[in-house]
N, C-alpha and C positions, 0 to 999 in steps of 0.2 A: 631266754637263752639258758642253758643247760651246760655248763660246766662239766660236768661230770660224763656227759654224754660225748664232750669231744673229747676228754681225757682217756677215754676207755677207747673209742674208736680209733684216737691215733695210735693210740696205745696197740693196739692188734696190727691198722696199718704199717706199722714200723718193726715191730718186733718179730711175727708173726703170732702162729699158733701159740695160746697162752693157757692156764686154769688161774682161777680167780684170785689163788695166794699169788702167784708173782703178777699181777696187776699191781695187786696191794701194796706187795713191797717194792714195785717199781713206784708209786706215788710217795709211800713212806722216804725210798731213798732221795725221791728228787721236790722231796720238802714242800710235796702240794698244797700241804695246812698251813703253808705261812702267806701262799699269793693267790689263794686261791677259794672260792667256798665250798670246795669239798673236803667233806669229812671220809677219811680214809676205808673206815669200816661201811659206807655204802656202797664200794666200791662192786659187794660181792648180791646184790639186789638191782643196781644198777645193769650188771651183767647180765643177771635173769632177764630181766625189762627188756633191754635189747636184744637178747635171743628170741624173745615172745615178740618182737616185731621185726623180726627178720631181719637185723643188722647184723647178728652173728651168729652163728652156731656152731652148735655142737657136732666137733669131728671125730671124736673119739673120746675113752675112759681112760684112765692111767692109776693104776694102785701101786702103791710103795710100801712094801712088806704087809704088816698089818694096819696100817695106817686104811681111812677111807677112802675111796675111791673118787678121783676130782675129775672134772668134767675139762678136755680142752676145748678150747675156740675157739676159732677163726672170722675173720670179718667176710662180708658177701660184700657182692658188687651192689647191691643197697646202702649197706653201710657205707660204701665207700664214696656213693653221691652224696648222701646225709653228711658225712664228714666233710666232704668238697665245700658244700654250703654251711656246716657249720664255723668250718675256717675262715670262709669268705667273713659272713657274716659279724662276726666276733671279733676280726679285724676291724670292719667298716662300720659297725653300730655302735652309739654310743650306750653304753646301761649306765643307769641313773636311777638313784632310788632316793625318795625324796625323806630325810628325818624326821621324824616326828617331833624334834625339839623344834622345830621353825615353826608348826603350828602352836605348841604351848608359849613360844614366847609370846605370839600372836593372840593366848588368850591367857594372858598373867589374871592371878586372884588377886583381887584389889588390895584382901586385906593381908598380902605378904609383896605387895607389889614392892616397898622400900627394903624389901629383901634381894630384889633381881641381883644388884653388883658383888653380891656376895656367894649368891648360887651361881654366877657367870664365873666367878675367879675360881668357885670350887671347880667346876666345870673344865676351865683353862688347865686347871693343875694336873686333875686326872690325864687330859689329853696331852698335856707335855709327857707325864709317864708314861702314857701308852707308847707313842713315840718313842721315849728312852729304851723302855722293853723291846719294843719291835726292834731299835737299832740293834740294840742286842741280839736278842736272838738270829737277828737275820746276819749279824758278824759272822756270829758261828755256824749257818749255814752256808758261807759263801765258800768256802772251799769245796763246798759236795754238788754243786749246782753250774749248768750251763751259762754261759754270759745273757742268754735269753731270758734264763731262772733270775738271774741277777737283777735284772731289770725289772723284772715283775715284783719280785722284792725289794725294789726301790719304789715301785708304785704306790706301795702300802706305805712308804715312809714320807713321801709328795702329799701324798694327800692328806696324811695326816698331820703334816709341816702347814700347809694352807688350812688347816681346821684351826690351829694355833695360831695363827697370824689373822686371820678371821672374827674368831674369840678376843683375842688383844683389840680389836678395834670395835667389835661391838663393847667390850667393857668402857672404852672409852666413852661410847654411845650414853651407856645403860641411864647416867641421867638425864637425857633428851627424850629417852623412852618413858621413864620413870614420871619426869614433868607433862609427857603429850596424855600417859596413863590416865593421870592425878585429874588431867584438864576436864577431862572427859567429851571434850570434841571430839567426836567424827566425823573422818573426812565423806563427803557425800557421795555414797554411789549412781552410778546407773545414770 
């Protein structure tokens, strides 16, 4: 799933005819780097990409004084299935990306294993902060953002609330983990 992809298409579908600086600052203004994985500067490559497969093109030039000459664009009736389905989809799919800390807990070095409960708290602490920040920052965005925007910037704060609560109970674990380590039993596969 591509992000960026339905951000631009809806982007054309709603707005209409655009050139790639107000894409940008329509993302800039409506805070996409806080709920979302696009980064705003791809914004204007993303564009190319989709004109080169025919979800938008090029309807005309526009110069403003001496300034360069910037390309508008409009979405096609391609783009406009591709977005139908990007919507559906993005709705009803779940994305899920699996951490890589789940497999290093899974293969702790033995001989820093009596270290786990303390690389776990450090672990905990960083993600409470991130959480404090995110709240942060997303305070200061809510006045410039849809109730839709709002939400989505609550998402980043859910989740990262259940990272912390998550963390709180494996710390509780860590010496269950720490002694199953030490045992050196493994459970039998297959």
């Amino acid at each position: 799933m591509s992000s960026i992809r339905l951000f631009i298409l809806s982007s054309f579908a709603t707005h209409g005819e655009m050139h790639g600086h107000q894409v940008r600052t329509q993302a800039e203004q409506e805070y996409v780097h806080l709920w979302t994985d696009i980064s705003v500067g791809s914004v204007y490559g993303a564009i190319k990409r989709l004109a080169g497969e025919g979800l938008l093109e090029e309807v005309r030039s526009e110069q403003d004084g001496n300034r360069p000459a910037r390309q508008i664009y409009a979405i096609t009736a391609a783009g406009r299935d591709v977005l139908a389905e990007l919507r559906h989809r993005s709705l009803r799919d779940i994305w899920w990306k699996f951490d890589p800390f789940d497999l290093a807990l899974t293969r702790v070095d033995p001989d820093t294993l009596t270290d786990l409960p303390e690389v776990l708290s450090a672990r905990l602490a960083a993600v409470r902060d991130l959480l404090e920040q995110t709240k942060r920052v997303n305070a200061d965005a809510l006045e410039h953002v849809s109730v839709s925007e709002k939400w989505a910037l609550r998402h980043t704060e859910y989740r990262l609330q259940a990272e912390v609560s998550w963390l709180e109970d494996l710390i509780a674990a860590a010496p269950d983990i720490v002694a199953d380590e030490q045992s050196g039993v493994k459970p039998t596969r297959g």
